[in-house]
C-alpha positions in Angstrom: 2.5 -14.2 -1.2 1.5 -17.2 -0.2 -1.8 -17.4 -2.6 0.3 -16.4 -5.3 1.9 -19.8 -5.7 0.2 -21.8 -8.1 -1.1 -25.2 -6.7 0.3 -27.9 -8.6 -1.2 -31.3 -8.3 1.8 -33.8 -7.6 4.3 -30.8 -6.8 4.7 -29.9 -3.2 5.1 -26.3 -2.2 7.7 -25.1 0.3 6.7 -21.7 2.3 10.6 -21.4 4.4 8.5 -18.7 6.9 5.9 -21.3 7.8 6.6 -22.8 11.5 6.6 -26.6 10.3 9.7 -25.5 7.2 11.7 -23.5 10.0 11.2 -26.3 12.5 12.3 -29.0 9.4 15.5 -26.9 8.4 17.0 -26.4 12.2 17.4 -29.9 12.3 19.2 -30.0 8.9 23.3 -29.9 9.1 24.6 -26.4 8.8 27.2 -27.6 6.5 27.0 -27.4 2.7 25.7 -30.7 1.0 28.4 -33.0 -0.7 27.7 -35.3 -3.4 27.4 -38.2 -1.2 24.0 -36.6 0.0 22.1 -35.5 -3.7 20.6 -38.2 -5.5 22.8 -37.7 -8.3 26.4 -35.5 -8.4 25.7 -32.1 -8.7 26.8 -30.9 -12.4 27.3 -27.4 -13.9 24.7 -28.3 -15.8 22.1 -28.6 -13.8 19.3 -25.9 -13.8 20.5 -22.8 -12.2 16.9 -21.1 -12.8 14.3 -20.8 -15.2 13.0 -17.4 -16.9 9.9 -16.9 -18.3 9.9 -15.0 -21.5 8.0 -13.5 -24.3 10.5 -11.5 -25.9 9.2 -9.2 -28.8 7.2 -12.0 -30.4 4.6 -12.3 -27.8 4.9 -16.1 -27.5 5.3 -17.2 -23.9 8.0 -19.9 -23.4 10.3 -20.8 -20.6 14.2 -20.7 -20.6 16.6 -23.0 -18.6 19.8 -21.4 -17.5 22.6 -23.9 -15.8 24.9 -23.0 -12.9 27.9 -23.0 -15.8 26.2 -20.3 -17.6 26.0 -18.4 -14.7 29.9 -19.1 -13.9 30.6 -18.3 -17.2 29.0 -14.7 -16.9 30.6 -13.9 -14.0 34.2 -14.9 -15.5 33.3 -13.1 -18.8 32.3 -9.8 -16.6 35.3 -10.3 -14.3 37.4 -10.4 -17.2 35.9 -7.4 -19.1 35.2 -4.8 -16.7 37.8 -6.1 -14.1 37.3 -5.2 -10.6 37.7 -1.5 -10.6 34.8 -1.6 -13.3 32.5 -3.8 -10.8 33.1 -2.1 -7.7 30.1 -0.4 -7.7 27.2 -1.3 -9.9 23.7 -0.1 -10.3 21.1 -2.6 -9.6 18.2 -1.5 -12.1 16.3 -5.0 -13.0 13.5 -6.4 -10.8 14.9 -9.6 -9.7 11.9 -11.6 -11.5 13.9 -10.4 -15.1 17.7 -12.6 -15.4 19.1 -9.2 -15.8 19.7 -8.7 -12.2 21.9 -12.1 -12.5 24.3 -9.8 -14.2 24.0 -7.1 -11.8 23.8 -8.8 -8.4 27.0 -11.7 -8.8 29.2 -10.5 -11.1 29.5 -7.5 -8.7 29.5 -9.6 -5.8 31.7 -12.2 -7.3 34.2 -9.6 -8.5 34.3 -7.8 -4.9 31.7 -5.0 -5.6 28.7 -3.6 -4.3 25.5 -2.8 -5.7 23.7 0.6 -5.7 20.9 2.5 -6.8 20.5 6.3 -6.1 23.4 6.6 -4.0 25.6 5.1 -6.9 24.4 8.0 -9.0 25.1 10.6 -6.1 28.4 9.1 -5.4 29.6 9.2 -9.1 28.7 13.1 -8.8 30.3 13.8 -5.7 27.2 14.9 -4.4 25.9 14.5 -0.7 22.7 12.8 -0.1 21.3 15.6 2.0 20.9 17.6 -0.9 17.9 16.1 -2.1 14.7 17.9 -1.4 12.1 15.6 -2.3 11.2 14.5 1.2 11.3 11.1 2.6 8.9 8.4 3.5 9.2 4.6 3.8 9.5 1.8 0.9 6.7 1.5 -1.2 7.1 -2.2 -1.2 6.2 -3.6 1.7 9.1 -6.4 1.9 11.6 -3.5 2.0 9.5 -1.1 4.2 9.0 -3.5 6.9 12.5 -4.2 7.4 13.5 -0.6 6.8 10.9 0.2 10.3 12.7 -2.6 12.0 16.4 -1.1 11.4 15.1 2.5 11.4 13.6 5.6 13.3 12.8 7.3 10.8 12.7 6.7 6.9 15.5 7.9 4.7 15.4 10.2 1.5 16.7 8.0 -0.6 13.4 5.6 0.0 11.4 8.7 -2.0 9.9 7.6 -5.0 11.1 10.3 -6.4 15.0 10.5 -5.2 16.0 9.0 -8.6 14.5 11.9 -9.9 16.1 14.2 -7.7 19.2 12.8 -7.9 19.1 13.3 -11.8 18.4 16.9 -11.7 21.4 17.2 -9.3 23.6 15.5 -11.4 22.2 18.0 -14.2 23.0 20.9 -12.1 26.4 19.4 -11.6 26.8 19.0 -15.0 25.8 22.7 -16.0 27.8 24.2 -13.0 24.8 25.8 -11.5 24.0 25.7 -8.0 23.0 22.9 -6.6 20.9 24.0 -3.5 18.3 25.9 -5.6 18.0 23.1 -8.2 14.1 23.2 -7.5 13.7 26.9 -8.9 11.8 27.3 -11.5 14.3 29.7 -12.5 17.1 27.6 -12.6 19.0 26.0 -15.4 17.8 22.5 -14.7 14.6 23.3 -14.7 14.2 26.0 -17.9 15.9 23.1 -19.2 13.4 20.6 -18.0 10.3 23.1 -20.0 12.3 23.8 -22.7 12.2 19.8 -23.2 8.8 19.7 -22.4 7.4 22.2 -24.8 9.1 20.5 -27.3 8.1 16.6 -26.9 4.3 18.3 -26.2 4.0 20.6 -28.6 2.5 22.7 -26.5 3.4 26.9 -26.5 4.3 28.0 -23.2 0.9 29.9 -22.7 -0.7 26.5 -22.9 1.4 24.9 -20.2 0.7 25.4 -16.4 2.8 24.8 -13.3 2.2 23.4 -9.9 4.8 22.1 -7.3 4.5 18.2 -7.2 4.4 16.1 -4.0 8.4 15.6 -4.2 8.8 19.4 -4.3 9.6 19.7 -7.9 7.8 22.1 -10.1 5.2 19.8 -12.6 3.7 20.9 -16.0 -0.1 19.8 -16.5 -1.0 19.5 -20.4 -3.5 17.8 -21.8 -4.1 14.5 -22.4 -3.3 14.4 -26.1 -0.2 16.3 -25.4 1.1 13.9 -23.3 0.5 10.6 -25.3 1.7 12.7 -28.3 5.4 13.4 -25.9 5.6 9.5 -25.4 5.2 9.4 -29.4 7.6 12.0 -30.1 10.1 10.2 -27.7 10.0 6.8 -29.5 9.8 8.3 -32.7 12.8 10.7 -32.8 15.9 10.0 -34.6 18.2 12.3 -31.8 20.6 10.7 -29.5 19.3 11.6 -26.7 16.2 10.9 -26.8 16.5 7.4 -28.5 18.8 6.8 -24.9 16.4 7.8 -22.7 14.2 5.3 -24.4 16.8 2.4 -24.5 17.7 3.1 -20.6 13.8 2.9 -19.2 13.3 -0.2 -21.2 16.7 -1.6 -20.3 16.4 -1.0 -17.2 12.8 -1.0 -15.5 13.4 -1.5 -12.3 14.7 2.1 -11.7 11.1 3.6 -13.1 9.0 1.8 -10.9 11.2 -0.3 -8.2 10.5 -4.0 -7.2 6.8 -5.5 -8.6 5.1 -1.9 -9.4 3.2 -1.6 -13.1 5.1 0.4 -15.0 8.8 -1.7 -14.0 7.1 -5.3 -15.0 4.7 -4.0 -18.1 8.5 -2.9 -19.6 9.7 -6.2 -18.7 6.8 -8.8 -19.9 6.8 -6.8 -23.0 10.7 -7.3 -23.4 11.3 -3.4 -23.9 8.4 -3.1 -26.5 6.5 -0.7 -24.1 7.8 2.4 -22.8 6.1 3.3 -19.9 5.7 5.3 -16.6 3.5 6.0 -14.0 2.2 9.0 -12.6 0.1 10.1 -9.6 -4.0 10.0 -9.1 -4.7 7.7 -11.7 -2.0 8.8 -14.6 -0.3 6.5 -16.8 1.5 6.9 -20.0 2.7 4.0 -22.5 4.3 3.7 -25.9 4.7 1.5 -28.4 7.8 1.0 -30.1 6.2 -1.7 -32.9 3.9 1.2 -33.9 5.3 4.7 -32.5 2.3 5.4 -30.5 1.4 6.9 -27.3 -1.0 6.3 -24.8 -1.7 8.5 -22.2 -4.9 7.2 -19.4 -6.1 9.4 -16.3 -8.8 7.9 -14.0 -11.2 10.6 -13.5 -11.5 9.2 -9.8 -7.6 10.4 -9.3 -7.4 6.6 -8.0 -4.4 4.7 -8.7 -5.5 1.5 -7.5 -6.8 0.9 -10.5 -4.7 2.2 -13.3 -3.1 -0.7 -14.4 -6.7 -2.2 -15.0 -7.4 0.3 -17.2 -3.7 0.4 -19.3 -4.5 -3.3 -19.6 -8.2 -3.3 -20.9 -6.3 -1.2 -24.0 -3.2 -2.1 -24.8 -1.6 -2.3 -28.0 0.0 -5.7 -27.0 -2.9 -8.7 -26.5 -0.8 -10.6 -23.9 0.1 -8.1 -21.6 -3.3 -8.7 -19.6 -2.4 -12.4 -19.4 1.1 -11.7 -18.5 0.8 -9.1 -15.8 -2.5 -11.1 -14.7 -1.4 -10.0 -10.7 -2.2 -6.8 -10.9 -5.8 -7.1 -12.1 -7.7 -6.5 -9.7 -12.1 -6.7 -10.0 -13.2 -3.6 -12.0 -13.7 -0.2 -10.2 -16.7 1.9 -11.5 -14.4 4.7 -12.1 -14.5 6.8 -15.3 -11.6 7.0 -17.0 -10.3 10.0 -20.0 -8.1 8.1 -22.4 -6.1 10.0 -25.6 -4.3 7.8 -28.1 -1.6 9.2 -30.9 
């Protein structure tokens, strides 16, 4: 993380897990600082943080936001939801986007907690051990070391794909089907799922084949073209639904990919202009709201590593490469199959 960190001539750098930092802050009061110690009195209007944006113009600029602004949201929420509506809150922004402001204090402020899956699974009355998608540990690394420290084993709500899971049991609760055979391919949820599929695709039902993914689930493979044309079809149509789906992913990235993974920051550097998601073995697909167009990338090589090279080389949006500049990594001789609509 530590390479990360721009070098700055004239700006020192503080690293709080170097031995030299700890060593400096033990001998620092535990108390809070008064006035009496700061330079200057400390105002509401001093610098609370500092986002960097590009918004939909594609023009990079950085935005000050002041302790009172943060005060002031947390009032305004208070106010609005009131506690009962804060109690429990999903947290679905990567904390580098100042949406997560909103949902990490005003919850916290107001008395609440925050959730991701098990919020879902909660507001459906539904137990966690009803997922069957397996477990395994964090993706990020941050989270999974932690997670070994606390934990035996991991839990199923660490899947990648419990979110998922959790939305095809909510489904199933919705319909009033059962909710232990929710993987079926004859169940509701899931001739649901290929009735949806067949229709964003435009593929016949002859034309689409089924396999059991790595969660569990049964997965349709289409081609290429179908695919990009699905992430078209989903910007592109006028139904509710659909146009929701839509403004949820790009509202809230952080519960497509998690915490610093492709798909969650190319939805946030693009300020929602990009739809996208991830897939496994070198899959990607992206859409563009400006133009209604879908990209859809496989990596013949089936490695991931280097998708998001690849989804940045051809981007509709110039400064995504600039923007998402840590995930470039040196390029892979890997052939790649691309399919725009």
């Amino acid at each position: 993380m530590t390479a990360r960190v721009p070098e700055v001539v004239g700006v020192p750098r503080l690293v709080l897990d170097q031995a030299e930092a700890a060593q400096a802050l033990a001998v620092r009061p535990g108390a809070n600082p008064t006035d009496a110690d700061r330079v200057r009195p400390l105002s509401g209007a001093h610098p609370a943080y500092v986002i960097y944006t590009s918004g939909s113009t594609g023009r990079p600029k950085g935005v000050v936001v002041a302790h009172e602004s943060v005060a002031n949201l947390t009032v305004w929420a208070g106010a609005d939801f009131g506690a009962a509506g804060l109690s429990r809150v999903v947290a679905s922004t990567s904390l580098s986007f100042d949406v997560s402001v909103f949902e990490i204090f005003c919850p916290l402020v107001a008395g609440g907690t925050i959730e991701v899956v098990r919020d879902l699974l909660q507001r459906t009355g539904i137990a966690e051990s009803a997922l069957q998608c397996g477990a395994h540990w964090p993706y990020y690394e941050p989270a999974a070391l932690k997670a070994r420290r606390e934990l035996d084993e991991p839990l199923v709500v660490f899947n990648n794909c419990s979110g998922k899971h959790a939305g095809m049991l909510a489904a199933a609760r919705a319909l009033d089907a059962p909710l232990e055979t929710y993987l079926d391919p004859a169940h509701p949820v899931q001739q649901r799922i290929r009735e949806v599929i067949e229709a964003f695709t435009g593929c016949p039902p002859a034309d689409i084949h089924y396999g059991i993914d790595g969660c569990s689930a049964p997965n349709a493979a289409v081609p290429l073209v179908a695919m990009a044309r699905s992430f078209a079809a989903l910007l592109t149509s006028a139904e509710e639904t659909p146009r929701t789906v839509v403004a949820a992913m790009t509202q809230h990235p952080y519960l497509i990919g998690g915490t610093d993974r492709f798909d969650t920051r190319l939805m946030e550097v693009t300020g929602g202009r990009l739809l996208a998601k991830g897939g496994a073995a070198g899959a990607h697909c992206t859409g563009d709201q400006r133009s209604g167009r879908g990209l859809a990338v496989k990596l013949d090589s089936g490695d991931g590593t280097w998708t998001a090279v690849a989804v940045m080389a051809i981007s509709p949006v110039a400064f995504v490469a600039a923007a998402l500049s840590c995930f470039m990594y040196p390029i892979a001789s890997s052939a790649m199959s691309v399919m725009r609509l």
